[in-house]
N, C-alpha and C positions, 0 to 999 in steps of 0.2 A: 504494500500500500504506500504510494505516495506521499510526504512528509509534505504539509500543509505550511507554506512561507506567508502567508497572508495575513495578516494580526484578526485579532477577534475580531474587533470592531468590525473592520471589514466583510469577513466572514456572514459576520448577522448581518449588515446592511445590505449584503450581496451584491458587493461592491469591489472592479479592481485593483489591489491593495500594489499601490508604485512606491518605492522609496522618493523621498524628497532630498534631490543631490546639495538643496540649500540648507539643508539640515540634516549634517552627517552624524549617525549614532541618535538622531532624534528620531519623531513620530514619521509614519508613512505621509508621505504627501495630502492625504484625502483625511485622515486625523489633526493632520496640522491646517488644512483650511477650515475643518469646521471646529477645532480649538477643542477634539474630543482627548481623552486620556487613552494612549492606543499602548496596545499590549508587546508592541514591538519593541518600546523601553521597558513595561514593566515586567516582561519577564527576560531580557536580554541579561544573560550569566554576567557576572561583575567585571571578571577577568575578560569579556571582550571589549567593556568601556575601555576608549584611552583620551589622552587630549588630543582635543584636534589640532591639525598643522596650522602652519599662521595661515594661510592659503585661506582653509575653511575657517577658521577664526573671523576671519575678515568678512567673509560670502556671512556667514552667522549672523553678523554685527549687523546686517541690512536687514530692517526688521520694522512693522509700522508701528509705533507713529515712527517716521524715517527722519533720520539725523539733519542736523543742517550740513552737514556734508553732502548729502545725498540731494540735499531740496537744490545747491548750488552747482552740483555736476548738472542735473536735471535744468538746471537754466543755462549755464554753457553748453551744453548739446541744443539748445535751440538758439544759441546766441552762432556755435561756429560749425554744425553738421545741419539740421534741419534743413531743409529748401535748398542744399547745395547739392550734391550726391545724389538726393534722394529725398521724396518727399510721401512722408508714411504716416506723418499723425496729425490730428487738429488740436493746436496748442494748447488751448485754453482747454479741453477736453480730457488730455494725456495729464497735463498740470494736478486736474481735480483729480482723478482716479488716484495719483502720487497722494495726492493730501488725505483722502480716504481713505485708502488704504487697498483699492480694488484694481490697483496697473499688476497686470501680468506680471510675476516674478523676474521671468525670462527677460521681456522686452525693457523690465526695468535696470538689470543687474549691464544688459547690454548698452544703454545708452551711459548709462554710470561709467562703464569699462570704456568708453572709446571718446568719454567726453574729459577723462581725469586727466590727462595728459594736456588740456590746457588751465589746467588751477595750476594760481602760483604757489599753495604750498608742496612742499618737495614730500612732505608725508603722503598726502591725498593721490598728489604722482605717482607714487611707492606702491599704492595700492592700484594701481589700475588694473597692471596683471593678474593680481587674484580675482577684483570685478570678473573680469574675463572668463577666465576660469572655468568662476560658478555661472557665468551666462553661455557657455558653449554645456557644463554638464546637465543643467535646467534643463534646454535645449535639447538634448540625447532622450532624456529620461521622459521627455513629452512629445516625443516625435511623431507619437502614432497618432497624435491628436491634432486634425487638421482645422486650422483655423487660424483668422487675420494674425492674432498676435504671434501665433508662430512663424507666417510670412514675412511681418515687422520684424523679428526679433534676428531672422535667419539671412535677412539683408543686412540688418547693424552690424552683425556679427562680420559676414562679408566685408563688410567693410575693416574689420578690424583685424582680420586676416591679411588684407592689403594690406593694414600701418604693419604689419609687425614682418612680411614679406615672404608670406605663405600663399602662393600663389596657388595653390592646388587646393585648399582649402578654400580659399576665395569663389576659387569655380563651384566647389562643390557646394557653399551654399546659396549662391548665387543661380547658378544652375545652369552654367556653360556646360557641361559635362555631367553634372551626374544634376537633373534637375528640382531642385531641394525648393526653394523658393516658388519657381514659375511655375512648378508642378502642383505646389498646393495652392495657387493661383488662380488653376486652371481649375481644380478640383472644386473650388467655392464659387468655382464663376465669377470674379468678380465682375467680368464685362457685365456682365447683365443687370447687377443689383439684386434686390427684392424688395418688393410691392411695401411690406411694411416696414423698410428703412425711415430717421428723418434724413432728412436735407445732407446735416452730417455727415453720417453715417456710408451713404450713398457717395459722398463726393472723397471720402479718407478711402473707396474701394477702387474707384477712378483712379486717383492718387498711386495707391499701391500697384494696380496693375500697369499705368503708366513708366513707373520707376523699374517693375522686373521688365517691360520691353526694351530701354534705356541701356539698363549695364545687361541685359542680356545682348545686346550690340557693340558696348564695350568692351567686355568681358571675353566675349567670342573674339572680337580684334585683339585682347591683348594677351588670349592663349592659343590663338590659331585656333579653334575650335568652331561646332556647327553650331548655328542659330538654333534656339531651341523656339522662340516663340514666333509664331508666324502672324500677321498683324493682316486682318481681311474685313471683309465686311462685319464679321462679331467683336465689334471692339468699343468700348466704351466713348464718352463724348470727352473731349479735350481737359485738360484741367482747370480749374474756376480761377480765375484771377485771383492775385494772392491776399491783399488784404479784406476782399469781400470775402472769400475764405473764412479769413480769422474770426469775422464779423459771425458769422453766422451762429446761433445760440439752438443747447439742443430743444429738439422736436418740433423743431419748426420744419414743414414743408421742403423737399430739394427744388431749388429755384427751374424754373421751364425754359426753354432753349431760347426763348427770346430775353428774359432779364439774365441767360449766361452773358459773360464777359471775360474776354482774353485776357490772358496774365503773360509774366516770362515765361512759366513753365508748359503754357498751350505751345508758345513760339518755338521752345524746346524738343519740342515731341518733330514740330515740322523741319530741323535744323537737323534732329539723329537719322531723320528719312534720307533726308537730302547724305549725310555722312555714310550711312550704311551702303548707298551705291557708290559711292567713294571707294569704300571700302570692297566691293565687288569689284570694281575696277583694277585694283591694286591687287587682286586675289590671281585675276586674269594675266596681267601683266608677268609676275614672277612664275604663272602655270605656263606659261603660253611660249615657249622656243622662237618662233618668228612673229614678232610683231605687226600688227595690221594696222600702218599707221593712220590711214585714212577714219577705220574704223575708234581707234585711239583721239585723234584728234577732233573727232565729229564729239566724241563722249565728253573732252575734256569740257568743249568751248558748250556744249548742252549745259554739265553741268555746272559752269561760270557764269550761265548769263542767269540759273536758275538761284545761284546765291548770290549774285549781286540782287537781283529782284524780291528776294526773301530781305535783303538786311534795307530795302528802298520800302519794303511794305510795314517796318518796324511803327515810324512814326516820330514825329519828333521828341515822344514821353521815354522811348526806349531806344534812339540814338543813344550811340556813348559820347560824352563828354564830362566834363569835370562840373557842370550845373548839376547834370543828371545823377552824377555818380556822389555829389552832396545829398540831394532829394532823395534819394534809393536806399543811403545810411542813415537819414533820417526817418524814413516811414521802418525799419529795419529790412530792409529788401538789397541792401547794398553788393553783402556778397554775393547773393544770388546775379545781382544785374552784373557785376564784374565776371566772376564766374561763364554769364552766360554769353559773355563778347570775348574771353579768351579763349570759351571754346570755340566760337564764330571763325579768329581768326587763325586756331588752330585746323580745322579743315580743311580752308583753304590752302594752307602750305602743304597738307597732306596731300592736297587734289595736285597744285602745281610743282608738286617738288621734282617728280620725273624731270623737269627740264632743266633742273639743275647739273644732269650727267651731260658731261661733255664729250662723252661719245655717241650720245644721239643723234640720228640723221637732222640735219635741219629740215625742218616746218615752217610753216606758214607767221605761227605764232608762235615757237619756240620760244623766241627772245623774250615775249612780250609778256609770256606764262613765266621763265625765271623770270622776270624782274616784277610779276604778282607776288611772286615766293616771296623775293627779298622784301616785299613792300609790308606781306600781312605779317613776315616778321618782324619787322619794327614797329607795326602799327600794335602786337604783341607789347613788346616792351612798353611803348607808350601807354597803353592800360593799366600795367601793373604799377608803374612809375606814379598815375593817376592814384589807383586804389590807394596807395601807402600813404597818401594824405592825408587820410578818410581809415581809424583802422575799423569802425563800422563796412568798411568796404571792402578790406583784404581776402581776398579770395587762400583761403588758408589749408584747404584738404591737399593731402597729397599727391591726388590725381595731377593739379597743377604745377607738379615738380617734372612730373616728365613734359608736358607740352612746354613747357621752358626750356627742356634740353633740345626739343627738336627746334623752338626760335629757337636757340645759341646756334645750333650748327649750321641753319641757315646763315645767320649770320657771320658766322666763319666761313662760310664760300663766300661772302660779300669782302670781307677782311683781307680773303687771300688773292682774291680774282677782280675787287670792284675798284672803282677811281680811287685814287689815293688823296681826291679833297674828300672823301668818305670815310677815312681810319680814323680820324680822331672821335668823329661819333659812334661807329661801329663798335670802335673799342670802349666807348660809355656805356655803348646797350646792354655789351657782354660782359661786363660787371655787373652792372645792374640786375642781370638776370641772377646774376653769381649768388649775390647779395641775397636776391629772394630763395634762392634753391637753400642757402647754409642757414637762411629763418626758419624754412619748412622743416628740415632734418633735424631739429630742436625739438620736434615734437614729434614728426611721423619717423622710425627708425628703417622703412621702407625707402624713405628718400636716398638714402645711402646705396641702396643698390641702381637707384634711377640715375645716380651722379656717375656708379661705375661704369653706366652704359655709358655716361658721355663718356669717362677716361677712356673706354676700347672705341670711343669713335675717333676718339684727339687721336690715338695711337696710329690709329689705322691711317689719318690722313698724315702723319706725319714719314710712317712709312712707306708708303705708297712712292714709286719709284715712275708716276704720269701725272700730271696737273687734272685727270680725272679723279679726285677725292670723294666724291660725288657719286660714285658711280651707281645707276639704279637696279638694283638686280635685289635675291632673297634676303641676302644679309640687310640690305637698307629697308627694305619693309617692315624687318625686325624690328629693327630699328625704333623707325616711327610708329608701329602698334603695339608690341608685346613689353607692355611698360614694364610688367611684374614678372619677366620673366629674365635669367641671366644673358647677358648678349655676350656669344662666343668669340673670340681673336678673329679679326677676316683675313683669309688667304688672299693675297694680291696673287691676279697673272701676270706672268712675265713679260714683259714690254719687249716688241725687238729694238736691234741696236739702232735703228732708223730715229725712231721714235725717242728714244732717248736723246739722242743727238739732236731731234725737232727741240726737247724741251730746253735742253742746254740750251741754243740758242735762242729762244724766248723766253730764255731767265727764270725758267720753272724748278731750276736746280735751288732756286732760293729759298723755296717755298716750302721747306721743313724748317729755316731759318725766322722765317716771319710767322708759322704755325709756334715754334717757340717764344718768340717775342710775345703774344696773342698770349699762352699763357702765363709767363711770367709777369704778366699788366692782375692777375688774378687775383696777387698780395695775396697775405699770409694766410688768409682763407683756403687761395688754393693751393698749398703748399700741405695742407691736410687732408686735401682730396685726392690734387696729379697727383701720381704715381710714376718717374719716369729716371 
């Protein structure tokens, strides 16, 4: 006969009896919400009590009524994660359920863990990793139960896989690969809703599924992997502008398609459409042995006339400028509005950067695509130079450390190939972006691996024996998409002796000389990064 693991209580309620990972050597999970006396301590033999580790110590300590530790990570995860990354919960809504005592373990222990790492004290820092922890075991020990807060909880977590530079995880809860998230996504329908939602309710499932199609397109870019969600006619209606959002109080009615109103995050969804064939694009490109330039450049210049017309349909509220980028940290919409123009003018370098390689046949518009490149990379810098004004405006997640490496290396083609009344600014930009990359790694320990992609990119053009540094092939796709992923050493081909002799005498032999000077401008910052 089978030994019965289920505590009494259980048993009589006929009820299944799950250990609670946030309380270890304490009651079963379903004792511990209804506050019953479960037999899982009272008859647990003496000799198996021990103390807990600091780890659970800590996961313990989170308990309601909740700490003013707890109540202030909960306000910096919506002060520096909320509406950047990912947009999952209704503020004022998540706030109350916190003061209650009714948020989700999981979803709570998650936002705590990925939000401590911006409080200044270095204790509350100290603990993030345990947060963690107990939000990934929470997590395990409730898996089989599908619902929003496990969707929420299984993205935050995703994300925090990124800061710590677990990419394989990242996927898995996210759902590039093994589909954790978009699966229980799909499972609750949130397209659809349900008839007895309010208003609320209905617009945080929008929200959510909005967010798993999003890094389900990043995510697949940045581990080479297949799309999991397929976006058709069953898809929910855009997201509600943001601070009518906030506005909205429960039980009231979901507003009707005529008092909807576009937000950033509507504009967002039409920006990852337009990037995911981008990204087809660039799938083709490194799949494909002979290029079909015709067909290449019909695609390129479709879709450039398609995002200049996307960034002319903004308006003048969500132009970027330094008014707008005052007004946006003002309503608290700031990082989001930054956020959503570096990534704008992060695509487009991705779309034009093929003509960066100087072995490409000339085109029509060759020329005229690099010097987009160089252009949305500056236009890049300039943003962020803007946001640091404003720190309501600093676009702060880590995601933004790689799209900075790909402007710098643009703009190192500009440095090493462009006019020489251009190096004294070029060489401003690329500190400046320095600057922001060694702020970011203070906080996300993932950055660090994003910087070593640049060092094997510095590497690689410094060794390169042709003034093709550039060159566009699988390693440079790497490059530009698989942020979370390590970027391997690139094999140069051998140049003949023609060719070398072309560059000698057009002075290309210099060009590992002035790729050093470039970063010896880095200062003692990057004297902790280069590696050389």
């Amino acid at each position: 006969m089978r030994t019965s693991t289920a505590c009494l209580q259980c048993r009589t309620g006929k009820r299944k009896c799950t250990p609670d990972p946030g309380h270890t050597n304490g009651p079963c999970r379903q004792c511990h919400q209804r506050r019953l006396p479960c037999s899982q301590v009272i008859n647990r033999p003496q000799q198996e009590l021990h103390s807990p580790s600091p780890t659970e110590a800590v996961v313990e300590a989170v308990k309601h009524p909740y700490s003013t530790e707890v109540l202030n990570l909960v306000d910096l995860y919506f002060d520096y994660i909320h509406d950047k990354p990912h947009i999952l919960f209704h503020e004022p809504s998540l706030k109350g359920s916190v003061r209650d005592g009714s948020v989700s373990r999981t979803v709570l222990l998650s936002l705590i863990a990925i939000s401590a790492r911006f409080s200044n004290d270095p204790g509350v820092r100290a603990r993030g990793p345990a947060y963690a922890q107990g939000s990934k075991a929470c997590f395990k020990a409730d898996l089989e139960r599908v619902r929003i807060e496990n969707v929420q909880a299984a993205i935050v977590i995703a994300n925090i896989c990124l800061a710590e530079g677990d990419s394989r995880a990242e996927s898995l809860y996210y759902g590039a690969n093994h589909p954790l998230a978009i699966r229980m996504a799909q499972m609750l329908d949130l397209a659809s809703g349900n008839d007895g939602d309010d208003g609320i309710t209905r617009e945080v499932k929008r929200r959510i599924w909005w967010t798993c199609f999003i890094v389900d397109v990043w995510s697949s870019g940045g581990g080479s992997l297949a799309r999991q969600l397929q976006v058709g006619k069953h898809q929910p209606r855009l997201p509600l502008e943001e601070i009518t959002f906030l506005d909205l109080q429960p039980g009231e009615k979901d507003l009707t398609d005529a008092a909807w109103r576009a937000g950033i995050w509507s504009h967002m969804v039409g920006m990852i459409e337009l990037y995911k064939e981008i990204q087809d694009l660039l799938r083709y490109l490194v799949a494909t042995t002979q290029w079909d330039e015709d067909f290449i450049e019909s695609t390129v210049h479709g879709l450039a006339v398609r995002l200049l017309a996307f960034e002319e349909r903004l308006g003048p509220e969500l132009d970027f400028s330094p008014e707008n980028v005052a007004r946006h940290a003002r309503r608290g919409t700031g990082r989001l509005f930054t956020g959503f123009h570096l990534g704008y003018q992060y695509y487009c370098m991705v779309l034009f950067y093929q003509y960066l390689d100087k072995s490409r046949p000339s085109t029509r518009n060759g020329a005229a695509y690099a010097d987009r490149c160089t252009l949305h990379a500056r236009r890049f810098c300039d943003i962020l130079r803007t946001a640091r004004e404003w720190p309501e405006a600093e676009a702060m997640h880590n995601i933004n450390a790689h799209i900075t490496i790909v402007s710098s290396s643009v703009l190192l083609h500009n440095y090493m190939f462009g006019d020489a009344s251009e190096l004294a600014d070029t060489k401003a930009r690329l500190e400046s972006n320095l600057e922001f990359m060694v702020k970011l790694r203070r906080y996300w320990p993932s950055v660090e691996l994003m910087i070593n992609r640049l060092n094997v990119f510095l590497r690689s053009c410094v060794r390169s024996s042709s003034n093709n540094t550039h060159r566009f092939d699988k390693w440079m796709v790497k490059f530009l998409q698989e942020y979370s992923m390590t970027l391997a050493e690139k094999e140069e081909e051998p140049e003949s002796p023609q060719v070398q002799h072309d560059l000698y005498e057009h002075g290309f032999s210099q060009r590992s000389l002035t790729m050093q000077g470039v970063i010896s401008t880095f200062g003692s910052d990057a004297r902790t990064i280069f590696s050389y």
